[in-house]
N, C-alpha and C positions, 0 to 999 in steps of 0.2 A: 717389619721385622723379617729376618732370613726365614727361609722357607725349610722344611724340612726335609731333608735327601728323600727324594720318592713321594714327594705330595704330593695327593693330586689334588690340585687347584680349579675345582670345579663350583658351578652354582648349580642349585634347584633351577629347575626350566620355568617354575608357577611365578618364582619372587622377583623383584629388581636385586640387581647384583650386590648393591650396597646393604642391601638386605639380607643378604644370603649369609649361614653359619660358615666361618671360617674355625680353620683350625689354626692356631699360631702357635709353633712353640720357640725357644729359646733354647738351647742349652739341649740338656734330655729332659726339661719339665716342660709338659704339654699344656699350654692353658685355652682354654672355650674363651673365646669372643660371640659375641652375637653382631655387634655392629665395629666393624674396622675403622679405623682414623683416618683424616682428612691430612693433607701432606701441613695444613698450619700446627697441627696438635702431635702429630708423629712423636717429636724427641719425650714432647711429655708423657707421651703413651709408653715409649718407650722405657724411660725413667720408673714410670709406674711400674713397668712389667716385671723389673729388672729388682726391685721391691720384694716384689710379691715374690717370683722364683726363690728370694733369699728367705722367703717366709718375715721378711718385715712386714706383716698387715698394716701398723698405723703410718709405716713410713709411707706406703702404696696410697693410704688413704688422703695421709695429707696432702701429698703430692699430687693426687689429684684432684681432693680439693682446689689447690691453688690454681690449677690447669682451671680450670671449670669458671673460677672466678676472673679470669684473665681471657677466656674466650668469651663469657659474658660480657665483660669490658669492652672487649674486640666488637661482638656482635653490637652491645649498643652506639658505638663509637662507628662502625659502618652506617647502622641504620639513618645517623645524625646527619651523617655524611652526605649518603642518598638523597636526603630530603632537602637538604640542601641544595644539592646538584638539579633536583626537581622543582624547586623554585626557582632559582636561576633561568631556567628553560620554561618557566609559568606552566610548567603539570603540576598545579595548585594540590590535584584532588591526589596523585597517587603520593605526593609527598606527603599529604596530610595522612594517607594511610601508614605511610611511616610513622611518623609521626604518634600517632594512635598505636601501634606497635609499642612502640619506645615507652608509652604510657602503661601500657597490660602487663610488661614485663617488668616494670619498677614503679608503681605507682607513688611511691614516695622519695624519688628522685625527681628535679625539676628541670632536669634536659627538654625530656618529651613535652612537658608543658609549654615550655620556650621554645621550640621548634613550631611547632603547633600555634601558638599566637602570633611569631615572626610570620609563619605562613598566609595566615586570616587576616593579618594588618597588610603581608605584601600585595593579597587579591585586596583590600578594599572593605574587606568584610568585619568593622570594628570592635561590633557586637558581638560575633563569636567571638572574636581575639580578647575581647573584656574577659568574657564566658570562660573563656578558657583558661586564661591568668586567673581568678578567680578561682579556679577550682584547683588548680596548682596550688595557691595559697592554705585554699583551706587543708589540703594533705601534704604538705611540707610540714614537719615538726618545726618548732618554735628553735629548736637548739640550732638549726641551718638558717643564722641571719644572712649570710650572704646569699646563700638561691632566693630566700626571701627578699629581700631588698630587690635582685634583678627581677624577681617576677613581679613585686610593687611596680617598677620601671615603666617595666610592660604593659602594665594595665593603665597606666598614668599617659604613655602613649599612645595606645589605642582611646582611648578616652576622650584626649584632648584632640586627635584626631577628626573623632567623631561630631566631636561639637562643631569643629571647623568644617564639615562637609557644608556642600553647597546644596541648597533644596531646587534642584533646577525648575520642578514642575510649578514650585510658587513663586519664582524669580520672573521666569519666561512670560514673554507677552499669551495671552491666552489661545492666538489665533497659533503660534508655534508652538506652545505644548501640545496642542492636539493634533499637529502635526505627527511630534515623537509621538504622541499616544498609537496612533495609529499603525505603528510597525513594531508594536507591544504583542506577544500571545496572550490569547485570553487568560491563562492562567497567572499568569503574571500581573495582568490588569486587577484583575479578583483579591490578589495579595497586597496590593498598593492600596485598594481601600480601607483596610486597615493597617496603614501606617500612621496614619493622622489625621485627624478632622479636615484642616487643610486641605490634604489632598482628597480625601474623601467627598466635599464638597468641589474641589477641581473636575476630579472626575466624573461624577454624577452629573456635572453640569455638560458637561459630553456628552449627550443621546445618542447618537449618531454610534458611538464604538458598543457600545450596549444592547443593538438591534439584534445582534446574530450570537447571543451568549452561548457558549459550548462548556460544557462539565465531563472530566476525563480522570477517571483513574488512575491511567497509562501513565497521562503526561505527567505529571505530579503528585506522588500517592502519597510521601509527607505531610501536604498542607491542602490537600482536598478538603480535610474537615472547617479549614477555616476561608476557604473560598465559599463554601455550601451558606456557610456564615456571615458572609459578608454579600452574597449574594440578593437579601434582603432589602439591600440600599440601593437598588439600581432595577427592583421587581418592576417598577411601570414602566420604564422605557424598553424591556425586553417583548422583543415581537415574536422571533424566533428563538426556542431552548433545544439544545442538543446533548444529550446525557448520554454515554457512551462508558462503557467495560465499570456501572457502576454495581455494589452488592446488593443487597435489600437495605441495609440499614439507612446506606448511604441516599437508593430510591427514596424510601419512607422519610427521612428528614425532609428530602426536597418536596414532597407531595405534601406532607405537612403544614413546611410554610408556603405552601399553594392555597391551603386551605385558609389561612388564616389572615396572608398578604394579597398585597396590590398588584395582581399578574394578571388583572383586569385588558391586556393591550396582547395579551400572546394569542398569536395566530397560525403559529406550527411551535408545534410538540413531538421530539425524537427519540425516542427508549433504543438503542444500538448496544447488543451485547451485554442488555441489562440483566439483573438478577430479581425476581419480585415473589414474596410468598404467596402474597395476597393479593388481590386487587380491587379490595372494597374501601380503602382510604382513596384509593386511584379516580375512581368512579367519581366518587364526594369531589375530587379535585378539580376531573374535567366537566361536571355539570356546571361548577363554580366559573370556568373558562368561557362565558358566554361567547367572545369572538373568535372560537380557537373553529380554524378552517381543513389545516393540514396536523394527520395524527399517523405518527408510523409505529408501529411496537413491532422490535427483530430481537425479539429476547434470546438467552443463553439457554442451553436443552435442559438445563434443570430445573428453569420458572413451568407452574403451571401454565393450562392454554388459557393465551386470550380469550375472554369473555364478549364476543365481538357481539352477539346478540341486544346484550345489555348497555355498550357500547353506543351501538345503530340508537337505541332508544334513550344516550345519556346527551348524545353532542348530535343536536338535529342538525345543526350550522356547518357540518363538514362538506368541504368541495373534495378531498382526498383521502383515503384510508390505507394502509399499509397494515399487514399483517405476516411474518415473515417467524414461523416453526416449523423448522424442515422434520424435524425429527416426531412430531406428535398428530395423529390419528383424531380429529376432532369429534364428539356425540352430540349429541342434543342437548344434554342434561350441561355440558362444559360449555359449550357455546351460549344458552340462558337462550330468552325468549325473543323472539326478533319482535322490531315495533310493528304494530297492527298498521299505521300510518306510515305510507309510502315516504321516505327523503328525498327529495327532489332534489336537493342542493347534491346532494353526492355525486361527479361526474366520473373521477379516476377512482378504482379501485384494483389491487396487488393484494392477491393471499397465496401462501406459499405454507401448507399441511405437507405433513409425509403423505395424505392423501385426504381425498374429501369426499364425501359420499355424497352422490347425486341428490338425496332428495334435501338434504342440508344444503346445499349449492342453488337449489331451487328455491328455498326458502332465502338464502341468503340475497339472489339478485332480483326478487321479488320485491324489497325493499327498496330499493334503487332502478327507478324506473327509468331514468334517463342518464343512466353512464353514456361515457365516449369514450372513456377509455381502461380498460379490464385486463390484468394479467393473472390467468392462474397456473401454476406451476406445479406438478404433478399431479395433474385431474388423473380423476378417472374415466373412460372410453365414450362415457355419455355427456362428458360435460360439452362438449361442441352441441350437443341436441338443447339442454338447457339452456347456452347462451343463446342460441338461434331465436330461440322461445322469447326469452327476458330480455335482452336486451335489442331493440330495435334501433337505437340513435348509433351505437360504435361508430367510431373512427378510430382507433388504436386497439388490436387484440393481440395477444400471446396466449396461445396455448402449449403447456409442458415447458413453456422458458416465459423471459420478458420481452415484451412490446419495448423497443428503444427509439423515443424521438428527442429531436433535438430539441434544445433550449427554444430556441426561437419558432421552433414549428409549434410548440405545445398551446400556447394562447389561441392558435387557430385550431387544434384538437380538438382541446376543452370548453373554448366558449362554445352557446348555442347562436345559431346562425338562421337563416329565412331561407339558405341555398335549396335550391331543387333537387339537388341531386343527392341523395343519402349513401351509404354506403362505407365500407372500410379502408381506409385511406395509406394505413401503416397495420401491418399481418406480419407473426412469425408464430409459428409453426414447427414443433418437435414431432414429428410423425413416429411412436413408439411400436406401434403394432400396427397388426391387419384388423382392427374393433375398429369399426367407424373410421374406415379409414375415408369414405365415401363422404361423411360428415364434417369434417374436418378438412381434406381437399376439396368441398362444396364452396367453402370461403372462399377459395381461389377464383372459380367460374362465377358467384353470385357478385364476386364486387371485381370484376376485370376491367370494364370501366372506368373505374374511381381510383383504383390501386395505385399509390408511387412508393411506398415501400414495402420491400418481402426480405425478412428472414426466414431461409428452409431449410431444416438439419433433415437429414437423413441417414441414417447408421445402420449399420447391417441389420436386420432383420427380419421377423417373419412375412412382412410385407412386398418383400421382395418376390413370394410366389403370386404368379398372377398380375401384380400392382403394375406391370412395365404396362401391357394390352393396356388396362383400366385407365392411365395414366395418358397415354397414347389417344383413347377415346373421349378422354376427358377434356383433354388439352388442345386437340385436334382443331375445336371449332370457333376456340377463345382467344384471342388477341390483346396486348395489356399496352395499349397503348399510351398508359399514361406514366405505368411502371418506370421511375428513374433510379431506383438504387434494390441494390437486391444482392445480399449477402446469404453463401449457403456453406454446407457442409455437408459431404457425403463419402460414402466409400464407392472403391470400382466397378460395384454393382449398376452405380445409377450412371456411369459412362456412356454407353453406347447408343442408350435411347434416351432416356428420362430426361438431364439436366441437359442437352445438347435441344431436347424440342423446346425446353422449355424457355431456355435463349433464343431461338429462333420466333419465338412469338412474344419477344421483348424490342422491337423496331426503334424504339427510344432511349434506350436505357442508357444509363451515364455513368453510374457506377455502381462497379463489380468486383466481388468481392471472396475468395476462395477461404474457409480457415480449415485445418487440420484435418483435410482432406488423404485417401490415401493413397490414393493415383486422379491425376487429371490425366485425358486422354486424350488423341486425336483429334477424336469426333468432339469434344469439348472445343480445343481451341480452334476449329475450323467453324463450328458458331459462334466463334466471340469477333472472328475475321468479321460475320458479317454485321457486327453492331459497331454501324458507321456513325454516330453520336458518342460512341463512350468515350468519356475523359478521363476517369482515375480506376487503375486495373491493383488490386491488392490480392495479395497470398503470401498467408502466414502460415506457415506449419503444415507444409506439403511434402506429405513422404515422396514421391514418383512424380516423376511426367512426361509425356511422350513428350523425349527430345526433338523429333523431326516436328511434329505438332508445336512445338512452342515457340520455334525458331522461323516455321513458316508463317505463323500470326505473328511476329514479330517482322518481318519482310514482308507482309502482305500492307501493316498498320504505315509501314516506310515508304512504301511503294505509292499507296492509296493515296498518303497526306502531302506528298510533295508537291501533287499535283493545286492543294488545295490550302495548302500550309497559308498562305497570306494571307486567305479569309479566316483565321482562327480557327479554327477548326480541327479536329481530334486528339488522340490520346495527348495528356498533358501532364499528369501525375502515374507514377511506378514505385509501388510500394510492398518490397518481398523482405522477408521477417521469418527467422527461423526455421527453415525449408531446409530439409534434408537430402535433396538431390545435388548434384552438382551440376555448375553452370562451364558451357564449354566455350570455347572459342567464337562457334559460330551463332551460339546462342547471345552471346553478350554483344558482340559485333552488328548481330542483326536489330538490338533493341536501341542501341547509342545510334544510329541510324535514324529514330523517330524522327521525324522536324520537328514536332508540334512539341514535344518532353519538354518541361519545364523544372518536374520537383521530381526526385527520385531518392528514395529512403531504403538504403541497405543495411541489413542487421541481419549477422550472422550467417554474410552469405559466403558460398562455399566454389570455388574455382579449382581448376584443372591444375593449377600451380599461376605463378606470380606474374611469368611472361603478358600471360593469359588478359590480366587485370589492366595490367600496366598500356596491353594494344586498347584496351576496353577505354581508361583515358585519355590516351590520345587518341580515338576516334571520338569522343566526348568534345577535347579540343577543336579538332576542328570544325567539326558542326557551328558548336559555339550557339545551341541556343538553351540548355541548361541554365535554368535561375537560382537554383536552391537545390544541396543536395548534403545526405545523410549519410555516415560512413558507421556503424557501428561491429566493433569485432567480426572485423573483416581479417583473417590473421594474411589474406593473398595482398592486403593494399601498401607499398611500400613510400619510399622518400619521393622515389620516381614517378607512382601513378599521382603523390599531392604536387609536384612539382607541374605534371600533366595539367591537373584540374586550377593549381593556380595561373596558368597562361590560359586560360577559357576567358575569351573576352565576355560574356554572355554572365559569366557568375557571379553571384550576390552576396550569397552565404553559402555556411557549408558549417558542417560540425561533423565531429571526430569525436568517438567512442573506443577506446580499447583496444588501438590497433598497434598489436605486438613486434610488427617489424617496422613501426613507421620512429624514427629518431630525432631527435632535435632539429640536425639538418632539416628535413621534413618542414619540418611543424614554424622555425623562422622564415622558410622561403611564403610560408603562406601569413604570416606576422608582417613582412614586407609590404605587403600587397593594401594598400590603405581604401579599396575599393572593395573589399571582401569583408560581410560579419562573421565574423569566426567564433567558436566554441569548442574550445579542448580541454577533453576528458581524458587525457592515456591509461 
């Protein structure tokens, strides 16, 4: 509408615009709007207005009545539209939300009913699409034979549809449906058991996909109640259960039918993210568990504490225990009575309290004579003296974090052995303060010997007065000859002395390992020059680093191995990841220079500009002894530097992550290349 000579046309700063009170008038009669017209409705706005100035009330009214029913019209008439458009292009789900719209606003119109089963029959889904003709039916009035008859159609179609589906899983020879089965998620599995006896007996007769059963909220929180359900028919073949983000009630059914089914074969048991009130039907469940070996409970901060006491004395038969309440302070009276009678079967145990008090900790590893392997995460200052005490057998400790071995190492951890020589094999180490700190770096000297993995974090703190001397005297006389991987974290403090002695009485070591460190130094990498064995050099999330330092252990590694390159021998993997310093010319220059480099994993690294990258792969090219290599959000790496790395005779694979100036061009010259495994992500 015209504006009025002199209006100011302003909004409140708080509202959206369309929100905002306009004033409109016409003529000399000023009329209040609260919400202004859209350019489809104007003329009829306008017609109203023109109404009403005349003081016609019912003509304004009708008039916009009519309006009101005709943008109704309009809007249902898009929305049909839309859902259309969104089938056509199989967005099944946001058309069906049309759909469902079209239904809330006229429930006794059978458009939306008909869009909506058209959609359920396009995906495949006949049984909704019945469902839902069906329900059109019954709220269609009887005077609309004709919506009636097209939605009868629908349901006659879907129908006969359905009948004609193909059952592939009872069709298929047995040895290929268990093929398909096997690229099934578990929750989906769990659903197919009750489809049909048929299948229900197909499946069942498949052990093998039933081994590793997982139970998820997340994944499917509609029909979790009927997987829990159906879960019943496949109780003996499960060896392993993993229960994850479920509530209590959802716990309690499953402990239920534990109590009263054939889960006589599980041999690990996983509560992840669980919710539980109670835990006296729990108890009932896993005495009833006779083979059950591995038990982790990582509940949600608002179950009570594990009852681990009562526990130790319900399931004698465990080789593993997990315990994982960051947030709860354990007592005597919560934790219940420990067994009078040692477990022996117990090797690995992980408890993870907001804190745990020493003489509970002592009770606790008193029962467990013969661990190997022990993580506890936020002790308190004495617990290094207690474990010293109780446990005699270790090979794997974490103190203040976790002990991390590999898959394949663990079976020599945890079995017990006739070897001679005892001691801790795999150490890591949160060093939080100056308490014991003597106790805890004592691991290091007592098992120097035997040691081949060390995790050591070190973070600023009060340890730092004095600890360098102590550290220095400690280290002084100890040599780890056997140390081959050793990942650490530290701040600038432990630069100049601490982490530089401590690589130098590492003669063997093979890999090395920096994470979110906040300066590496000099003195740093001029000890890693002399660790003539190392093969794979990682840093991830390194604020700083002496440029001249990093550049000369990158020319010293270049230097050393050419001599020696044919015999196999040195650095062979380079793996830098979210590092916030920048790499220069002479830095990257010096490292493509390695001989011996084979794998090299870049994420998120940061260059002087593009030129920079680009000299980087073609001195990569010419080497030419690169096997494998990782590009991820690199925003320096262009068409040019993949253009580089595809003339690398030497290359195997290569994958691309994210990289914002690389282009099509780019990405076909390395498509060409029928010698290269590619993976692209842009």
């Amino acid at each position: 509408m015209p504006k009025r000579k002199g209006e100011n046309n302003t909004t409140f700063p708080e509202q959206p615009k369309r929100l905002a009170l306009h004033n409109n008038t016409t003529h000399s009669k000023r009329i209040e709007i609260y919400y202004p017209p859209a350019k489809t409705g104007k003329p009829t706005f306008d017609a109203c207005s023109d109404d009403l100035e005349r003081l016609n009330y019912q003509g304004a009214i009708n008039c916009a009545s009519l309006g009101i029913m005709d943008l109704f019209d309009s809007m249902m008439a898009l929305l049909d539209l839309r859902a259309l458009t969104y089938g056509k292009t199989m967005q099944i789900d946001k058309g069906l939300l049309d759909a469902q719209q079209m239904i809330s606003y006229a429930p006794t119109v059978a458009a939306g009913y008909l869009r909506a089963g058209n959609l359920y029959t396009l995906n495949s889904k006949y049984q909704e699409a019945m469902q839902i003709y069906k329900q059109g039916l019954q709220a269609i009035p009887e005077h609309l034979s004709h919506e009636r008859v097209t939605l009868q159609k629908g349901y006659d179609t879907a129908k006969a549809r359905q009948e004609r589906r193909i059952d592939y899983i009872s069709k298929l020879p047995f040895d290929i449906a268990c093929h398909v089965i096997d690229y099934l998620p578990m929750h989906t599995l769990l659903q197919s058991l009750g489809v049909s006896k048929e299948w229900r007996d197909r499946l069942t007769s498949y052990t093998k996909v039933w081994k590793h059963t997982q139970l998820s909220r997340s994944s499917a929180t509609d029909t979790l109640e009927s997987e829990i359900n159906n879960i019943e028919c496949i109780s003996q073949h499960i060896e392993k259960l993993e229960l994850n983000s479920l509530n209590n009630e959802d716990c309690e059914n499953i402990i239920m039918m534990m109590m009263k089914g054939n889960y006589k074969n599980i041999k690990t048991l996983k509560f992840t993210l669980c919710h539980l009130d109670n835990y006296g039907r729990c108890l009932i469940a896993l005495w009833q568990l006779k083979n059950l070996q591995v038990l982790h409970f990582s509940m949600d901060r608002t179950s009570p504490l594990v009852p681990l006491g009562v526990i130790l004395s319900t399931c004698q038969n465990l080789t593993a225990l997990r315990c994982i309440q960051y947030y709860s302070t354990p007592t005597a009276q919560e934790l219940g009575s420990f067994p009078t009678e040692p477990i022996y079967s117990l090797v690995d145990l992980e408890i993870s309290f907001k804190s745990m008090p020493a003489p509970l900790l002592d009770q606790l590893l008193q029962c467990c004579p013969r661990l190997r392997q022990l993580s506890i995460r936020n002790c308190v200052p004495q617990a290094a003296r207690v474990v010293r005490k109780r446990c005699p057998d270790l090979r794997a400790l974490g103190l203040n974090t976790m002990v991390s071995v590999f898959p394949e190492q663990e079976d020599q951890v945890l079995r017990p052995t006739k070897e001679s020589s005892t001691g801790i094999r795999y150490l890591a180490i949160y060093l939080a303060g100056n308490e014991d700190l003597d106790e805890h770096l004592r691991f290091l000297v007592d098992n120097a010997n035997v040691l081949e993995t060390l995790s050591l974090i070190c973070p600023r703190s009060a340890i730092i007065n004095g600890a360098v001397v102590y550290w220095e005297s400690l280290l002084t006389p100890v040599t780890f000859y056997n140390l081959r991987t050793l990942s650490t974290f530290f701040t600038d403090d432990y630069n100049r002395d601490v982490i530089p002695n401590l690589l130098r009485h590492c003669p063997n070591l093979e890999e090395l390992s920096f994470s979110e460190c906040t300066c590496i130094g000099a003195d740093v990498f001029a000890a890693i020059q002399e660790l003539y064995k190392l093969d794979k050099l990682v840093m991830e999330n390194i604020t700083l680093v002496d440029e001249d330092g990093i550049t000369l252990m990158f020319q010293t590694f270049a230097d050393r191995q050419q001599s020696r390159f044919h015999d196999g021998g040195g650095l062979t993997t380079i793996d830098i990841s979210d590092c916030k310093f920048t790499f220069t010319d002479a830095m990257l220059q010096s490292l493509a220079m390695i001989p011996s480099l084979k794998y090299m994993n870049f994420n998120n690294l940061r260059c002087t500009d593009e030129s920079v990258f680009e000299k980087f792969t073609k001195t990569i090219k010419e080497q030419s002894t690169i096997d494998s290599i990782i590009l991820s959000g690199i925003h320096c790496a262009t068409n040019e530097s993949l253009k580089q790395l595809n003339a690398t005779r030497s290359l195997r694979c290569i994958e691309i992550y994210g990289l914002k100036n690389v282009t099509q061009e780019g990405v076909e010259c390395l498509y060409a290349n029928n010698k290269i495994s590619i993976f692209i992500d842009l």
